[in-house]
N, C-alpha and C positions, 0 to 999 in steps of 0.2 A: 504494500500500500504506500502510495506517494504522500506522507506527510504535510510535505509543503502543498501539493496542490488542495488538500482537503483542509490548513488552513487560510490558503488561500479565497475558497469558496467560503468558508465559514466567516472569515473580516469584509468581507463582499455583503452575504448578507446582512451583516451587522450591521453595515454601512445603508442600506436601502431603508433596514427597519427606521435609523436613526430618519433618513428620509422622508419616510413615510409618516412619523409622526409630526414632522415639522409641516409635512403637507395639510395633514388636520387639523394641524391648529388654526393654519393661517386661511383653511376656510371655513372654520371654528368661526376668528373671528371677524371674517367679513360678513358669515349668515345667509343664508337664501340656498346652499348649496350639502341640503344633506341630500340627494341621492348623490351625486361626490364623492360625500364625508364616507357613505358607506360602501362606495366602492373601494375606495383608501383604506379602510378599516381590514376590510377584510382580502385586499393584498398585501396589508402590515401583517394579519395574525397568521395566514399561509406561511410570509414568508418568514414568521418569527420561529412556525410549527418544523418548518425544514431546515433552518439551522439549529433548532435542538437536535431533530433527529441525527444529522452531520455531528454533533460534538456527543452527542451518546452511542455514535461509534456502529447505529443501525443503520445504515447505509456507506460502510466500509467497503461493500463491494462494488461499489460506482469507484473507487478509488486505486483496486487495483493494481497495478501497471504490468502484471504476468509476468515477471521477473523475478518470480516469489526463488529462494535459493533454500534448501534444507539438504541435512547431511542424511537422510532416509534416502535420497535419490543416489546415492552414491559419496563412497569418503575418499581419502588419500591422506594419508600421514606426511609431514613436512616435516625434516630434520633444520633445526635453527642451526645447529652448530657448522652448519654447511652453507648457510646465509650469511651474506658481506652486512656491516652495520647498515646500509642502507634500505636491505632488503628486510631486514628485523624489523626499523625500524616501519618501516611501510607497512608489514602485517599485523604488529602489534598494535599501531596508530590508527588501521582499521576495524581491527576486532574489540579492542578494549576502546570503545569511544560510544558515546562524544566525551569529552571529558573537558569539565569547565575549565574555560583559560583565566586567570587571575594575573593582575598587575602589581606586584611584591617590591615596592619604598621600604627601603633600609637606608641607613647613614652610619659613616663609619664614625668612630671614633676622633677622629679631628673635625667631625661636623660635613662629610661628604656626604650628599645625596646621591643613591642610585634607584635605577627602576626597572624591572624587568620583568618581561612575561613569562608566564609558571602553567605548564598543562599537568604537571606531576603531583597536583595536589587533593588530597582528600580532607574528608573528618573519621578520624581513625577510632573517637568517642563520643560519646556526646555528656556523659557525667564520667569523669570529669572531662569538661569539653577541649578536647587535644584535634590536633591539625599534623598531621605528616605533610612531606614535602621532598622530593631527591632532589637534590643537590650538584650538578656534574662539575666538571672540568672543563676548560678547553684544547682543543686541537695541542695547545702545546702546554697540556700538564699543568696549568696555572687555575685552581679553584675560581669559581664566579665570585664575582666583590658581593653577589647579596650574601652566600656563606660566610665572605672573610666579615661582612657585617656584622652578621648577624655574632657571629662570636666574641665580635668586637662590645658592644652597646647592646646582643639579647631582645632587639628590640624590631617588628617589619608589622608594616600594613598591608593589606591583601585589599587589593579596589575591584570589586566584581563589577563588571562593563557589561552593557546593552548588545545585542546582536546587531549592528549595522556597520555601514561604509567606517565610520567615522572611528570607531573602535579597530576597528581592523588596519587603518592607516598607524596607528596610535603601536599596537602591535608590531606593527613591520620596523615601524620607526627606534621603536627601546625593543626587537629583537638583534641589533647590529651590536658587535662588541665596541667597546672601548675601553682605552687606556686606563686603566687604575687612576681614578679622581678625577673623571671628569663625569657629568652628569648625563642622566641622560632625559632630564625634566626639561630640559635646552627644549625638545623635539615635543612638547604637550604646549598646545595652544594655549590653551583653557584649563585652569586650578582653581580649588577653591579651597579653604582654609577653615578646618570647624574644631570643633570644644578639644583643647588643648595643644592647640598649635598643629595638628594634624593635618598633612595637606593630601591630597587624591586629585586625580583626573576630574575638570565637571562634571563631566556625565558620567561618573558612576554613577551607579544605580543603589548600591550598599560598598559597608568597607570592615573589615573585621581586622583591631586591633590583636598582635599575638606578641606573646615573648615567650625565646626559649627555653626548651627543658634540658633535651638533649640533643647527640650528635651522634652518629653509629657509618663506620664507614661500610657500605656495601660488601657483601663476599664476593667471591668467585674470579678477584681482577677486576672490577669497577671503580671506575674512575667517580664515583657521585657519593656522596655521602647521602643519610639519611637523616633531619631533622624532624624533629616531635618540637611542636610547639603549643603553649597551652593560650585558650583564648582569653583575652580579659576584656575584651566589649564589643560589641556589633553597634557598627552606624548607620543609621537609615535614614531617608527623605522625612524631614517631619509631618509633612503629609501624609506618609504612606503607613500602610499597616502590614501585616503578612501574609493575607491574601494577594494584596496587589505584587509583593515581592514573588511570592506565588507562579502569579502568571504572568512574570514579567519574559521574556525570552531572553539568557543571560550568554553571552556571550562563554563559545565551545570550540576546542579541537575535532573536527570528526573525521580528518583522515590525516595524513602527514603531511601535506599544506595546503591542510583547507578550514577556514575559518566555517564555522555558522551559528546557530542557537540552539540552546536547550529551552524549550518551552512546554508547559504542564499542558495547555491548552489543544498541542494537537493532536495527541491522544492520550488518553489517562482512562482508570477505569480502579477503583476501590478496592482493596482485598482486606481480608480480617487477618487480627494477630498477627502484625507483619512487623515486628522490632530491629530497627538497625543497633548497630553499637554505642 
């Protein structure tokens, strides 16, 4: 099933219901025109009846695309050990995804800011609320300055970002290395500045303040360490509540260079007893 086209149809309808009711009102209030009103009326409640049915998943099969893939059709075993990093990372970045991209502000220890995008991050608890994180190297053996940060000052913001253009320029731009001390906030338009001197991308969406616990270098020859870090506040739009955070669509890795969103909205569906960590 295509995802995006089925919310695509379903912001569409939304869009007309919204239509539809502004068309009533406004011959609401000129008057003289109820056969009109109720032919408006009841192309507003059709079309409000067929986007429920689209977000309750009963007409999933208009959506389709017959490109369904299962391993009942047939398997093959794939040795990794026999795949160049490139090729790892391509199947891994397909199978284990989407997987939220977050914007990780550290500063060192002489007061340097850095910024950099993070697809390696989970919540590995929720009491007590901890955050893992890998860590790697680069090409030439020299740790990421958010690691040497964070060991430095203990201290990174995580800016969870919108799924559009404007995020994703934002990512390309603090995915480039640079030189130890130099910033990479240079390359963000738009900052804003809230309770405690905390600064984030405008348009983030939320921002969860963390300090470190620990640090665990990887086994087997990897170059990445492993950070546990525990949460000590989440930031949100004062407007907003956890619904709207809910169904925002949060910016995601879904393949190994491909941006796009995780959103609850284009398909979800309830189950009982379902406790994460």
């Amino acid at each position: 099933m295509n995802n995006d086209s089925k919310q695509n149809v379903i912001q569409f309808l939304e869009r007309c219901i919204v239509y539809a009711d502004e068309s009533i009102q406004r011959k609401k209030e000129r008057g003289g025109e109820d056969e009109e009103i109720s032919r408006w009326q009841a192309y507003r409640d059709f079309t409000a009846h067929a986007s429920e049915e689209i977000s309750r998943g009963e007409l999933d099969d208009w959506f389709d695309s017959g490109d369904e893939i299962s391993l009942e059709l047939g398997s093959e075993v794939i040795n990794l050990e026999e795949m160049s990093h490139q090729e790892r990372t391509r199947w891994l970045s397909a199978i284990i995804s989407p997987r939220p991209l977050v914007l990780v502000s550290t500063i060192s220890s002489n007061g340097e800011p850095n910024l950099a995008p993070m697809s390696s991050v989970s919540v590995i608890s929720n009491t007590p609320p901890l955050i893992g994180m890998s860590l790697s190297s680069n090409r030439e053996g020299r740790p990421r300055d958010t690691l040497l940060n964070l060991k430095e000052t203990r201290k990174a913001t995580l800016a969870i970002l919108p799924s559009n253009e404007k995020s994703a320029q934002i990512i390309e731009k603090t995915a480039t290395p640079l030189p130890r001390g130099e910033s990479e906030w240079s390359e963000i338009e738009a900052v804003t500045t809230i309770e405690g001197g905390v600064t984030v991308p405008g348009l983030a969406i939320a921002a969860i303040e963390t300090t470190l616990v620990e640090c665990h270098p990887l086994p087997l020859g990897s170059v990445a360490e492993w950070v546990i870090l525990s949460v000590d506040s989440i930031i949100k739009p004062s407007s907003s509540n956890i619904e709207d955070i809910e169904s925002s669509s949060i910016l995601a890795q879904i393949a190994n260079n491909l941006l796009g969103g995780i959103q609850s909205t284009s398909w979800n569906q309830k189950i009982q007893d379902f406790q994460s960590n």
